[in-house]
Structures are given as structure tokens and as C-alpha cells.
N, C-alpha and C positions, 0 to 999 in steps of 0.2 A: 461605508462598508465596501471592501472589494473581493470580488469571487475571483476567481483562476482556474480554468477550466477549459475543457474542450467542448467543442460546442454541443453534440451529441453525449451527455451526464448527466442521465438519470440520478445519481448523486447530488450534483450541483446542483439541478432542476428542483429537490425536492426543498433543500437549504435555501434557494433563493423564494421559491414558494415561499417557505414560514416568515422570512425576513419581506417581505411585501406586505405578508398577512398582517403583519406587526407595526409597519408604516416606515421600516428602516430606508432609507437610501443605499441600493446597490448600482455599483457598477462590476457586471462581468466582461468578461475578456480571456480570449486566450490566446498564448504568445504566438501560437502559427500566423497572427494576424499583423507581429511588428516584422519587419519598421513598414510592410508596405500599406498596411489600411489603420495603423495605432502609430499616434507618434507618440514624444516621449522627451521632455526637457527637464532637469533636474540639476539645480543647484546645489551646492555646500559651503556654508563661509567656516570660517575658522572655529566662531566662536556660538555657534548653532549645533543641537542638540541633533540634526539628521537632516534629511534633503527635503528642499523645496522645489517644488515645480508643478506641472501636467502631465495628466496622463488622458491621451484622448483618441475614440475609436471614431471619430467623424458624427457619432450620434450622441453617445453620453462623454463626460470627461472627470476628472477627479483632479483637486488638488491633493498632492503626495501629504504633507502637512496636515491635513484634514484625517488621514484615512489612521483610524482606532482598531480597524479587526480587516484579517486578512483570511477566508476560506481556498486554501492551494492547493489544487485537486490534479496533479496530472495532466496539463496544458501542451500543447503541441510544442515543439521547435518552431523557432521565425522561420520563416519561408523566405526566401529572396528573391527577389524577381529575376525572370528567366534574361533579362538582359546583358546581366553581370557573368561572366566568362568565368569555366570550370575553377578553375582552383580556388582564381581570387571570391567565388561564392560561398566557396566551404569556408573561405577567413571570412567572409560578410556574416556569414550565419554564425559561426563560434563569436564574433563579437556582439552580433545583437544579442545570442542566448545571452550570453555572459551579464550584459551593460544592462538586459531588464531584470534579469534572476538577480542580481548584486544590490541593485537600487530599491527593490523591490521589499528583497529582506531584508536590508536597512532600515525599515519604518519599524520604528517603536510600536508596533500593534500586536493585537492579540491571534494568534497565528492558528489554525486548522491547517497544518501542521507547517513551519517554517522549513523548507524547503531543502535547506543544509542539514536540519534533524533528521530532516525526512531523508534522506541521501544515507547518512552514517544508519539510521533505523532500518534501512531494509536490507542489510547483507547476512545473509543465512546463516553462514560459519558463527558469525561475532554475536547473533541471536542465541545461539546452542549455549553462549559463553555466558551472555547477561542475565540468563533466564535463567541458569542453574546457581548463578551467583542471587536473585532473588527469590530463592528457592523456589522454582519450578519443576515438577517431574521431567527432562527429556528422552529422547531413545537414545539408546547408543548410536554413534553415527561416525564415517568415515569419509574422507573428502581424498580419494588421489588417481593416480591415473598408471598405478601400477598393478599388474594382473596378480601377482603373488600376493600383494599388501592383500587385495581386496579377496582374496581365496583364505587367507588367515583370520582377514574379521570375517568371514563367514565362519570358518570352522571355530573361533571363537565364541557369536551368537549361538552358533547348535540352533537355530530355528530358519526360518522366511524372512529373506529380503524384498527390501525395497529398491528402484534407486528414480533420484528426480532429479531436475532441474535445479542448479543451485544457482540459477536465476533467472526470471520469470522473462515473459516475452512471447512472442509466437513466430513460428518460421513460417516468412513470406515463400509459399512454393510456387509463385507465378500468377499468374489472369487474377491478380487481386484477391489471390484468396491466399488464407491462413490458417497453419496448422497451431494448435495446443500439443505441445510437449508433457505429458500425464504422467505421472506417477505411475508406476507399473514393477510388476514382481521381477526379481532377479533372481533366475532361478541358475544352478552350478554350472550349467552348459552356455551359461549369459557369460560367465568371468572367462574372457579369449582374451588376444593381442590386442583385439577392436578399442579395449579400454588405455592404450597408451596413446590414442588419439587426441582427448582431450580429458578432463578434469572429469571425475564421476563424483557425485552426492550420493551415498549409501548408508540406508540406515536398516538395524531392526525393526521388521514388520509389528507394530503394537497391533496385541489383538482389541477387536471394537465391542462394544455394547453399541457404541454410538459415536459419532461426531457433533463439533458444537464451534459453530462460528459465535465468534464473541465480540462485540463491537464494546470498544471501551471509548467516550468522552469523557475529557476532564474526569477521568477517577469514576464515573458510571457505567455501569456494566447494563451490555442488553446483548444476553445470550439466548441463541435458538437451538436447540436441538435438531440435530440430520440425523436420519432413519434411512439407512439403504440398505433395500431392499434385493438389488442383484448384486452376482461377485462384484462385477465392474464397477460397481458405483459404489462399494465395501473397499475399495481397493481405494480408486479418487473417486469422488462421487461429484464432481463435476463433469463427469463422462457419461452419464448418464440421467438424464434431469427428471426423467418418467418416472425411474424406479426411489423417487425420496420422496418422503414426508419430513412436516416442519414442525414444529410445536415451541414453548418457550420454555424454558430451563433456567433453574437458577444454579450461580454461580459461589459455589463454595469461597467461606470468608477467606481462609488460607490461598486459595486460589488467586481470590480478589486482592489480598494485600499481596501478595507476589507481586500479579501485575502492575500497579502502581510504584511497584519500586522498582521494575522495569523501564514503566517507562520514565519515569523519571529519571533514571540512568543517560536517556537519550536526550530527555528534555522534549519529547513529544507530548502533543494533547490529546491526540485521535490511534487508534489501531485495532485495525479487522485482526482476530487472534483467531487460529484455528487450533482446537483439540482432539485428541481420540480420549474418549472415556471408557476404559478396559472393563472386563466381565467382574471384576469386583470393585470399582467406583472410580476407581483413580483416575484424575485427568492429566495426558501427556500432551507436553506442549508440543506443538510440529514448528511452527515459525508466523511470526508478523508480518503483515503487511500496511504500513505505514499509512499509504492511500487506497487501501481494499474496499472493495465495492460493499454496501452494504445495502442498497434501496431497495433490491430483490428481499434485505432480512426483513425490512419494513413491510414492505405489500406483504409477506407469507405468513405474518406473524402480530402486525400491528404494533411492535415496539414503537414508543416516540424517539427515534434516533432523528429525525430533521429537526424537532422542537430542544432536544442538546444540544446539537450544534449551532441553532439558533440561539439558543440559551445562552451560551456560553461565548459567540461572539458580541452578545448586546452585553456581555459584564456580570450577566445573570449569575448566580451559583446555583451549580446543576447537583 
């Protein structure tokens, strides 16, 4: 079994937990560490089903051949050592990412979440598209960087805006710290020139009963319930962590057979799915996250989300 991680993943940490518990053989790793502390040799003949080789971090190692289930969480970039000179480092690092992401998903195994799905699975626009085609409720939504377009879908909605991030990340603003770009209202005096800048995500504000992060494995659903308690955290409620409570919630069948035909659309096994649940039931999809943190739903809530993915790397049916 191989994890794929960053070293600090709470995530990872809990799926490697259960896979110990169980007596599985893991090797973790993550790519920040090639090529300078992980090497990495990989054959292919002609007439061989996939690559043979090692993969070795100086303490544990793996032959490729061996490896049945792969957990790929979010792994750093290779690092290159500071000896190699400006340019030629940026070509050193696009080749090791490339040469261990390629090789990597190459292995016939069983994937939490193959790394290329996961890539096509997290783009927002193409989420609004998959999800209405497996029948999901979403809001109306508008993607451009034109001031009139974005003043017409307003007077269109007739209600509250939103506008977010149409891709995740955080701005480094210096001495090692980092901003979260939040979800936040767009109100008639927000739509100026500023928006030909660059690309806006806008959508209709859906009113809330509630929110519900939904962690799906393999086709199981373990949905919690968010309860927020101030505007701010009504609005994103990762902006305010004090004002939420957690509970567990289930997950309407209609709901659930959407999702599975989502993701199998991608060919994905894992996705943290976020909802709003409006003042008379109905759940609206916001968007997937492929590799979304879920260990915070675990501690808050006690769902078995590490014993799935457990599950379902050792061959188990979850």
C-alpha cells in the first residue's frame, strides 16, 4: 500500500492509522522529497502489463509491481536542490513532478483518487455542468470578467449575490503567511471596472436552513451537518469556526444516486461535496473537492471516514 501526502495530513495520518491497525504494509511519501531524499527507478518492457522498479525514501522502499492500492492526497512539488541554477531548476522540477506523477499512475492499483481524475474533478465551471447533468439541484451561476454581463445576471437573479474563488488556493502576502480568499456578498456598488481585471465566479446567493459537507467513498455517503450561527459564517462558514455546530445528517436517496453518477462521470472514488440545504429541504450543490479535508468531519462527528478508505484500499466493499 502507498500513501501520497504531505507530511503534515491529518487526513493521511488517520488512513495510515487504520491501515497499521489492520497489519497492511504502508509506505508514505511525498513528492517534495524527490529526487533529493526519494529516488526512483522504473522499468517497462514491451510485453509487461506496467513498470517495474523501486521506489525508496532512504528508510522504507516499495517495489512498483507489488503496489495494489494507492491513497493520493495532495503531495508537495519535488524540490530541487539549491545547487542547480535559476532556470535550468524550474526544467529539473517540471521533470521530476512529471516522471513521478506519470509512473506513479501508471500502477494498475486501486486509487484514492488517481491523480489525473482528480486534476479533470476539481474545476468548478465543468462541476456546475456534471452535476446538473446527474441531476443535482445548482444555483445559477456566471463566470466573466465583464462589468455589464455581471450587472445583467444580477438584474436577472432579482436577489443576493455571491462571488468566489473559481479556484482554490491561498494568497502568500509575505513573512510566510496566508490569506483565504472567502466567499463573500456582492453587493450593486461591488460590479465597477475592477472586474475586467480578471475572471469573477458569481453566483446566486441560495438561502440556508443549513450547510452539509458530504464526504462520499466508493458510493458511501457520510454527511455532517453545519449550523452557522453568525452572518459571516452563513455566508462561508469557514470564516468563522466559533460560531458552527456539527451534527450528522443523512443523505437524501435522490441526492445520493446523483452523486454516484457524478462521480463516476470523472471516474473518481473520494469527494468532500459541499451543500446548502434551503428553508424548505432542498439540497444545492456548490462544488467538489476531489482531495477535500475531511478529518476535522471525523473528530466533530465520529463518522467512520478513515475505516472507508481503509476499507476500500484493502479490496474491502464499503
Amino acid at each position: 500500500m502507498v500513501v501520497v501526502a504531505e507530511r503534515l495530513d491529518a487526513s493521511a495520518d488517520m488512513v495510515v492509522d487504520q491501515l497499521n491497525q489492520r497489519g497492511v504494509p504502508v509506505m508514505r511519501y511525498d513528492a517534495a522529497g524527490f529526487p533529493q531524499s526519494i529516488s526512483l527507478s522504473a522499468t517497462h518492457e514491451a510485453a509487461e502489463a506496467g513498470w517495474r522498479g523501486v521506489l525508496d525514501d532512504g528508510h522504507r522502499s516499495v517495489r512498483l509491481e507489488d503496489v495494489r492500492a494507492v491513497y493520493y492526497r495532495r503531495p508537495g512539488r519535488p524540490v530541487i536542490a539549491k545547487t542547480v541554477a535559476g532556470p535550468y531548476a524550474a526544467w529539473a522540477q517540471h521533470q521530476a513532478d512529471t516522471a513521478l506523477l506519470n509512473v506513479v499512475s501508471a500502477l494498475p492499483a486501486r486509487w484514492i483518487n488517481n491523480p489525473h481524475h482528480d486534476r479533470l474533478a476539481s474545476h468548478k465551471p465543468q462541476q456546475l455542468v456534471a452535476a446538473t447533468r446527474a441531476g443535482l439541484q445548482v444555483p445559477r451561476s456566471i463566470v466573466t470578467n465583464i462589468p455589464e454581463e455581471a450587472r445583467r445576471f444580477a438584474k436577472y437573479v432579482a436577489g443576493p449575490l455571491i462571488c468566489k474563488p473559481i479556484i482554490g488556493g491561498r494568497l502568500d502576502i509575505g513573512s510566510g503567511r496566508k490569506l483565504m480568499v472567502a466567499t463573500h456578498i456582492l453587493g450593486p456598488d461591488d460590479i465597477d471596472d475592477s472586474l475586467r481585471l480578471t475572471a469573477h465566479y458569481i453566483q446566486e446567493a441560495v438561502p440556508k436552513q443549513y450547510e452539509v459537507r458530504l464526504i462520499v467513498v466508493d458510493g458511501e455517503m457520510f454527511a455532517a451537518r453545519i449550523q452557522a450561527d453568525s452572518e459571516k459564517a452563513r455566508t462561508d462558514w469557514r470564516t468563522d469556526p466559533d460560531a458552527l455546530g456539527f451534527s450528522i445528517t443523512r443523505t437524501p436517496g435522490r441526492v445520493a444516486a446523483a452523486l454516484r453518477r457524478f462521480m463516476a462521470s470523472y471516474g473518481i472514488t473520494f469527494g468532500a461535496f459541499d451543500f446548502a440545504v434551503t428553508p424548505d429541504g432542498d439540497w444545492v450543490f456548490f462544488e467538489c473537492n476531489p482531495a477535500g479535508t475531511w478529518a476535522w468531519v471525523e473528530n466533530r462527528t465520529g463518522l467512520p471516514i478513515a475505516a472507508a478508505h481503509a476499507d476500500y484500499l484493502q479490496g474491502r466493499a464499503t
